[in-house]
PLY file of the C-alpha trace (Angstrom):
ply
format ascii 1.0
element vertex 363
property float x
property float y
property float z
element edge 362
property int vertex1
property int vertex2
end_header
28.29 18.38 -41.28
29.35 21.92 -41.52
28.54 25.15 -39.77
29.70 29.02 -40.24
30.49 29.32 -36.22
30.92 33.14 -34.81
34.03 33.25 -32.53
34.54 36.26 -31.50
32.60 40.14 -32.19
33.73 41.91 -35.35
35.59 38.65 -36.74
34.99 36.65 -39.91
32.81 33.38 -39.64
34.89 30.42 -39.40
33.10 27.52 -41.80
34.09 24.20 -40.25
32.85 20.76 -38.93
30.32 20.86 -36.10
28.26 17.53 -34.14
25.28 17.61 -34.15
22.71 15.23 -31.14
19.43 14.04 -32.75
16.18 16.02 -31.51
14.74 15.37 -28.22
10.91 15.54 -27.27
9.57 18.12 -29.23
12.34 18.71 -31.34
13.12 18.20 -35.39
16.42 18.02 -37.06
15.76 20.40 -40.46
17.98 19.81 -43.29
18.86 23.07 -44.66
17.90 24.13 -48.03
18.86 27.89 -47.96
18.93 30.55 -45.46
18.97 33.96 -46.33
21.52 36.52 -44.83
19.83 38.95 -42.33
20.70 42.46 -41.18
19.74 41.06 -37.78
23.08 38.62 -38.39
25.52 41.54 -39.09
24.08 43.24 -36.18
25.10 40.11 -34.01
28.52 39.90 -35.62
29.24 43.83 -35.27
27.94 42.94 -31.53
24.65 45.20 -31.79
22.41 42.66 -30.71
23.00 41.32 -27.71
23.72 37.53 -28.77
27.40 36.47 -27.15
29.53 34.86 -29.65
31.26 31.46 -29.37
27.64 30.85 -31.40
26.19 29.68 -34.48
23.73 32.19 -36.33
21.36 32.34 -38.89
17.88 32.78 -38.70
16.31 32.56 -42.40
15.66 29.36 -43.50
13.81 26.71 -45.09
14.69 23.11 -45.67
13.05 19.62 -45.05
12.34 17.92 -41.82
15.03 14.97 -41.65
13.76 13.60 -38.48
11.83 14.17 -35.36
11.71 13.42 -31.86
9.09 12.05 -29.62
5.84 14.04 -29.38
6.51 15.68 -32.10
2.72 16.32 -34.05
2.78 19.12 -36.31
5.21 17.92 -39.00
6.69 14.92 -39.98
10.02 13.74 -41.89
9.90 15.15 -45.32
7.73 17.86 -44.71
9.05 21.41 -46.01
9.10 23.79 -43.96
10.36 27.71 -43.02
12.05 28.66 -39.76
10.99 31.07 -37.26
13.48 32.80 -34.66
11.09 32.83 -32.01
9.82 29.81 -30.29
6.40 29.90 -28.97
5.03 27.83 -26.63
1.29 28.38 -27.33
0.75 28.00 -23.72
1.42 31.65 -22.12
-0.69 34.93 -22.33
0.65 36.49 -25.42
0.08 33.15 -27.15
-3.53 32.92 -26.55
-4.19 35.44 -27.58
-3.15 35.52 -30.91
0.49 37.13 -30.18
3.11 34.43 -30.15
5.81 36.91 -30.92
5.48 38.60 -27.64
5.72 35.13 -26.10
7.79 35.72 -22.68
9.38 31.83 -23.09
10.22 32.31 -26.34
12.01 35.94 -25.71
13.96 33.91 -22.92
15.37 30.66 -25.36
16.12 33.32 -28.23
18.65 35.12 -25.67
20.12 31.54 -24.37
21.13 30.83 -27.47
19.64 27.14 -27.63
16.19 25.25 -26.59
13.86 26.21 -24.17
15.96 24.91 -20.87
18.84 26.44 -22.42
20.68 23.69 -23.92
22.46 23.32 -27.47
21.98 20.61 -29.56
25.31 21.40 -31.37
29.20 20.66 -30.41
32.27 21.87 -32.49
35.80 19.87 -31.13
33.46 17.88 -28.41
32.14 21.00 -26.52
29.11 22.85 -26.36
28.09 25.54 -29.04
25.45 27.79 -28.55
22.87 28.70 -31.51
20.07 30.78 -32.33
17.85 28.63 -35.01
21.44 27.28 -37.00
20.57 28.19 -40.84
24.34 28.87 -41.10
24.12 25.31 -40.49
23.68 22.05 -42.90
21.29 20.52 -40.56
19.82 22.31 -37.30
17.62 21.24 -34.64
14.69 23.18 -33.11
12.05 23.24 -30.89
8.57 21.44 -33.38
7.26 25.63 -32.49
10.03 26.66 -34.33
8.98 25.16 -37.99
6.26 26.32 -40.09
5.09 23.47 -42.72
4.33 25.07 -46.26
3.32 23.57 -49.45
6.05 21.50 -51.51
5.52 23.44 -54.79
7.28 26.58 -52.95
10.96 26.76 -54.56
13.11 26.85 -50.65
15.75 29.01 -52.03
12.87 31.85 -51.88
10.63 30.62 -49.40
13.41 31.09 -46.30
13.11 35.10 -46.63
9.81 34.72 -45.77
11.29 33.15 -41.74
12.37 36.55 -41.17
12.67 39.81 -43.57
9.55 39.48 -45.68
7.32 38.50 -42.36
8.86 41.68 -40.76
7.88 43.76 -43.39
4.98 42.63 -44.71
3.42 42.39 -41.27
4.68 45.99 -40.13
1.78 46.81 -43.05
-0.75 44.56 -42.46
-0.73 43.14 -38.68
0.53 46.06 -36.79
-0.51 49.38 -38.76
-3.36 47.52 -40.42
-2.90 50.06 -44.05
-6.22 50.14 -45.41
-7.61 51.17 -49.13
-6.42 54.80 -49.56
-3.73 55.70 -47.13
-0.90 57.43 -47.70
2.22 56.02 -46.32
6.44 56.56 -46.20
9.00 53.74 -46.00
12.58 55.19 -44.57
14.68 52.50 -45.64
14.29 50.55 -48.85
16.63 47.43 -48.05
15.13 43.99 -47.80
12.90 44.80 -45.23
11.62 47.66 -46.45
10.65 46.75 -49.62
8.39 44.13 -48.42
6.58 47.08 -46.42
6.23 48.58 -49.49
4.77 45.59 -51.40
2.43 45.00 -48.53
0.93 48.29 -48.63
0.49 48.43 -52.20
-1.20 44.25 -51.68
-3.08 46.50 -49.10
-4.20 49.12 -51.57
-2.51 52.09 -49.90
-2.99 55.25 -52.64
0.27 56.82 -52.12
3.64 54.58 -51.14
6.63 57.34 -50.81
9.75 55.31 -50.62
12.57 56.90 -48.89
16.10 56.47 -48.93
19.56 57.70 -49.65
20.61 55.50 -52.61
18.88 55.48 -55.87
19.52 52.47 -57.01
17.86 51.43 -53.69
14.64 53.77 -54.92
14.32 52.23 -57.93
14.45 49.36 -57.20
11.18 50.16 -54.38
9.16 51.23 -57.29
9.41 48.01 -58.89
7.75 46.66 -55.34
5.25 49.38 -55.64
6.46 52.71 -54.29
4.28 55.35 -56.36
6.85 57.85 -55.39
10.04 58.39 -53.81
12.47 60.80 -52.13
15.96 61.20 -52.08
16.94 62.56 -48.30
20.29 63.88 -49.79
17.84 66.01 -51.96
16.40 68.06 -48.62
14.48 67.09 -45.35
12.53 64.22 -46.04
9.66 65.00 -44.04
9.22 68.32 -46.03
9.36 66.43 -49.32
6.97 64.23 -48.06
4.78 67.09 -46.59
4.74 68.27 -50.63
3.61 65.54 -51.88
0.56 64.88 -49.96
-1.27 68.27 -50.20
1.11 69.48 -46.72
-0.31 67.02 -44.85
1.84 64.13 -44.42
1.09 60.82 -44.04
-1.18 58.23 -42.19
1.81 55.85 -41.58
5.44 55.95 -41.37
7.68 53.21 -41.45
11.14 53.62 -40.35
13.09 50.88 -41.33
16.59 51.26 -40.51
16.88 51.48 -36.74
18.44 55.07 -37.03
17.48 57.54 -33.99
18.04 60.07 -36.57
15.62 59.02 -39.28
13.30 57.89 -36.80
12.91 61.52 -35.70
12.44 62.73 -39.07
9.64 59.84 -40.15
7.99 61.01 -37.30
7.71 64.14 -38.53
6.41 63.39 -41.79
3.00 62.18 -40.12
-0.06 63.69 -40.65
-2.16 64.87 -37.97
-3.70 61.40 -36.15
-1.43 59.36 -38.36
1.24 56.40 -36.78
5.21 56.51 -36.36
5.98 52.69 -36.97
9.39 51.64 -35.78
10.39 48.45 -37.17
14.11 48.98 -37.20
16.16 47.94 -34.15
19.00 51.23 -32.91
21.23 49.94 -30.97
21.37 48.74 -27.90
20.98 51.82 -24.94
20.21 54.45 -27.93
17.34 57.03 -27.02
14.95 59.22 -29.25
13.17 62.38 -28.26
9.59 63.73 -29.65
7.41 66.75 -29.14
5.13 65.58 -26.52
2.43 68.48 -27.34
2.31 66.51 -30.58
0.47 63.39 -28.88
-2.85 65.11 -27.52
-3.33 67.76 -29.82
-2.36 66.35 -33.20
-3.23 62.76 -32.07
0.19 61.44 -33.33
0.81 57.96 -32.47
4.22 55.33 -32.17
3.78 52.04 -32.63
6.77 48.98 -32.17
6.55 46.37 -34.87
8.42 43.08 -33.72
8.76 40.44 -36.22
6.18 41.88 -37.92
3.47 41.02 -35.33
2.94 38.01 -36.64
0.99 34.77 -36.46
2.98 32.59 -37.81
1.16 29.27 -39.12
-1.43 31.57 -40.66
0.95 34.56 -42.33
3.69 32.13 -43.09
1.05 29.85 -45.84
-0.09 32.89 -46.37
2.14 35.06 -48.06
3.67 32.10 -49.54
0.13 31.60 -51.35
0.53 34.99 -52.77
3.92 34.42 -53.90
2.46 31.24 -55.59
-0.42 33.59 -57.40
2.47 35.49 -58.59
0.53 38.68 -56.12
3.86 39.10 -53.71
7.52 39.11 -55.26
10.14 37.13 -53.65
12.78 36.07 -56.09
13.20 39.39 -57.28
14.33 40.36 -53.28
17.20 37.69 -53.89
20.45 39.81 -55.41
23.03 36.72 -54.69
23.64 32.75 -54.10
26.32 31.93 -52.40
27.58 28.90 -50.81
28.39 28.64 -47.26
32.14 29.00 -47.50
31.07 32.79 -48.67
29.46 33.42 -45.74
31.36 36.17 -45.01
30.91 37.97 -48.38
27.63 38.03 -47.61
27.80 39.71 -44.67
30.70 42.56 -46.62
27.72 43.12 -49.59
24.81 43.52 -47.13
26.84 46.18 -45.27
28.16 47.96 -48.26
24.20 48.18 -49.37
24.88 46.12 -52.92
21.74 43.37 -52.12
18.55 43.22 -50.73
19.46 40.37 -49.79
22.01 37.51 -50.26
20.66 33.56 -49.59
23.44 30.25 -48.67
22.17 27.81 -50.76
23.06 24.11 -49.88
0 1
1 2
2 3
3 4
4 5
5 6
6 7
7 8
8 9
9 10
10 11
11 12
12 13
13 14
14 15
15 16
16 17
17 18
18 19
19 20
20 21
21 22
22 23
23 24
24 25
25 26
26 27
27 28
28 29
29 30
30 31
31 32
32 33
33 34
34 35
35 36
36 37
37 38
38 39
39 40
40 41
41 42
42 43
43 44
44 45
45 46
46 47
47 48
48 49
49 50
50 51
51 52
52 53
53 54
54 55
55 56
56 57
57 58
58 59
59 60
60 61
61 62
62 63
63 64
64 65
65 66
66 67
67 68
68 69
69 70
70 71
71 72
72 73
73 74
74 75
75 76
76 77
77 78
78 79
79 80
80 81
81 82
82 83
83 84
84 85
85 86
86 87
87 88
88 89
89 90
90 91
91 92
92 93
93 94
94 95
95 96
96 97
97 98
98 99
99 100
100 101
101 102
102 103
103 104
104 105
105 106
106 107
107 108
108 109
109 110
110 111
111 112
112 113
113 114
114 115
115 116
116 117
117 118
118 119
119 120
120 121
121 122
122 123
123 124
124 125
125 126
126 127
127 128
128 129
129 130
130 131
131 132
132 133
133 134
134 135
135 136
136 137
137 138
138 139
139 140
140 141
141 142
142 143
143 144
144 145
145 146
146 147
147 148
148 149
149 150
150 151
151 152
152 153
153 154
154 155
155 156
156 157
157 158
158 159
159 160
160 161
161 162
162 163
163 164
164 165
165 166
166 167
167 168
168 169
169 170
170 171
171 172
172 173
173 174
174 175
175 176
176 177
177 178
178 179
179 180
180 181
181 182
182 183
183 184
184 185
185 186
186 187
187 188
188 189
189 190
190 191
191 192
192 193
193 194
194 195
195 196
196 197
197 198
198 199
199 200
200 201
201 202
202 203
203 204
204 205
205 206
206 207
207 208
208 209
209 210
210 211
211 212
212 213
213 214
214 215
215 216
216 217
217 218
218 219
219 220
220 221
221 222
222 223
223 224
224 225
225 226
226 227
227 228
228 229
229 230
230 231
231 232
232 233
233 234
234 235
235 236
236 237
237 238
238 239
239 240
240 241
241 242
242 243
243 244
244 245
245 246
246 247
247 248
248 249
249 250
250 251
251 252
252 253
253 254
254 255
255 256
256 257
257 258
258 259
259 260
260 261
261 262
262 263
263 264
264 265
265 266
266 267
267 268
268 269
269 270
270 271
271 272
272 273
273 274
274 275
275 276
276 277
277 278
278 279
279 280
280 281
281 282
282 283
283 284
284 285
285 286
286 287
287 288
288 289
289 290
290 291
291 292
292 293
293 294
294 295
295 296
296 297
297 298
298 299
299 300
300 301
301 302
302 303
303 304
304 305
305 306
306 307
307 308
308 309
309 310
310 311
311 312
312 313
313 314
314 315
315 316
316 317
317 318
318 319
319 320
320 321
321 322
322 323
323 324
324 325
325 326
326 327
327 328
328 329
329 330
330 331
331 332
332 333
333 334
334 335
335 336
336 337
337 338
338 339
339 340
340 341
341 342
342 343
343 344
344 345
345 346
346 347
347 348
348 349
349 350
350 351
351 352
352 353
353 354
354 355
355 356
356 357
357 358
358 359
359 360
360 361
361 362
């Protein structure tokens, strides 16, 4: 089988032949059907995120269970399924109660690189390779908590986004700022992410949806996800334009989508008085952003981190996927290119240039 292996920071993926060991207790062996291409993964390969490279990537996928190992109860061969990057054990704290994305053992396997006692189930020339989840990967294995089994109608090719960028987004909306019927809300950032914050609002029935970005091919592009208006930030501060559009007021939440200290500053500024700063972009690693703190008490601001999306994964997973199925949440239209694995790298070269929303490896 074949793998898209990351040698070395800042260097092409190198597509060659890679082992693979059958799956232990607890484990499945996925065969791949697609996996999209992530910002997260050009973060690791620009060495933002702190994942060490000899490793194999990829964190977006869907594909069929090939085989599983002892204990293994939740899915069986066959079964279609999509990938998460975070592997709960359902055991801890956070996991009982009803937050298996802050799950302190899963946090701890994602930054091994491997399973839960740290071990790889891959080898490339008879040694060791480290991976986080393997959808750059014809077949991976994974803890069982790793796999989400979804209904066999769902075409794979768009269900993977939903392991990773739509989950994000969507759940920024409705898990961790909870938009109700009538808010007014601002996305900074109208990549893949960030138009599935702006669907999920407008699924949500937020009144006003101001997307904001610097490209406007980007912007319209969000209106076609349901952005009732949007703003330009080459046009003039953002937060002022935002201000103008909602009576001077601002907004109830703002979503800041990029990871940009910067922008995260300004979306801060666009909220209204008792309204929420969302951050859902990651800055890099060490990066620091300031705020007026007499803005807290007496305006009642608030800043809230959105991880993954704050998910709950076997519930949000079927879900979304069942309003993708109702034709009620757009996926297909978030893919802008299919690519084999042997483009890999292209993928990576379009994301950062800003020409996708996203790209998916198709098997």
């Amino acid at each position: 089988m074949r793998a898209a292996v990351l040698y070395a920071f800042n260097e092409p993926f190198k597509v060659e032949k890679v082992e693979l060991q059958e799956p232990r207790q607890g484990e499945v062996m996925v065969k791949l059907a697609a996996s999209g291409v992530c910002h997260s993964d050009l973060s690791i390969q620009r060495g933002i995120l702190p994942m060490a490279p000899p490793i194999i990537i990829g964190h977006e996928g869907a594909g069929v269970i090939e085989a599983v190992g002892p204990g293994v109860t939740s899915v069986k061969k066959g079964d279609h399924v999509v990938l998460t990057w975070l592997y709960s054990c359902g055991l801890c704290r956070d996991c009982a109660r009803g937050k298996p994305h802050l799950c302190d053992t899963a946090a701890q396997a994602v930054m091994m690189g491997g399973m839960y006692d740290g071990t790889t189930r891959f080898k490339v020339g008879g040694n060791d390779m480290r991976h986080w989840v393997g959808s750059f990967a014809e077949y991976t294995v994974l803890p069982e908590q790793a796999v989400v089994s979804i209904r066999k109608d769902v075409p794979l090719e768009s269900a993977c986004l939903v392991g990773c960028g739509v989950l994000t987004g969507a759940g920024a909306a409705l898990n961790t700022a909870k938009v109700e019927p009538g808010d007014h809300v601002a996305i900074f950032g109208c990549g893949g992410v960030g138009l599935n914050v702006i669907q999920a609002a407008a699924l949500a029935g937020a009144e006003k949806i101001i997307a904001v970005d610097l490209v406007d091919r980007k912007l319209e592009m969000a209106k076609a996800f349901g952005a009732t208006h949007v703003v330009n930030s080459k046009q003039g501060d953002p937060a002022d334009q935002i201000r103008g559009l909602t009576g001077g007021k601002g907004v109830d939440y703002a979503f800041e989508v990029i990871g940009n200290t910067n922008v995260i500053q300004q979306a801060f500024q666009a909220v209204r008085r008792g309204g929420k700063l969302v951050i859902v972009g990651v800055p890099p690693m060490g990066a620091d952003v300031s705020f007026p703190a007499v803005e807290f008490p007496l305006e009642e601001k608030g800043i809230l981190g959105s991880y993954y999306g704050s998910p709950r994964f076997r519930y949000d997973i079927p879900r979304l996927l069942d309003l993708y199925m109702a034709k009620k949440f757009k996926l297909d239209e978030l893919v802008s290119r299919k690519l084999p694995l042997d483009k890999i790298q292209t993928a990576m070269e379009l994301m950062e240039q800003g020409e996708v929303a996203r790209s998916v490896v198709v098997y």
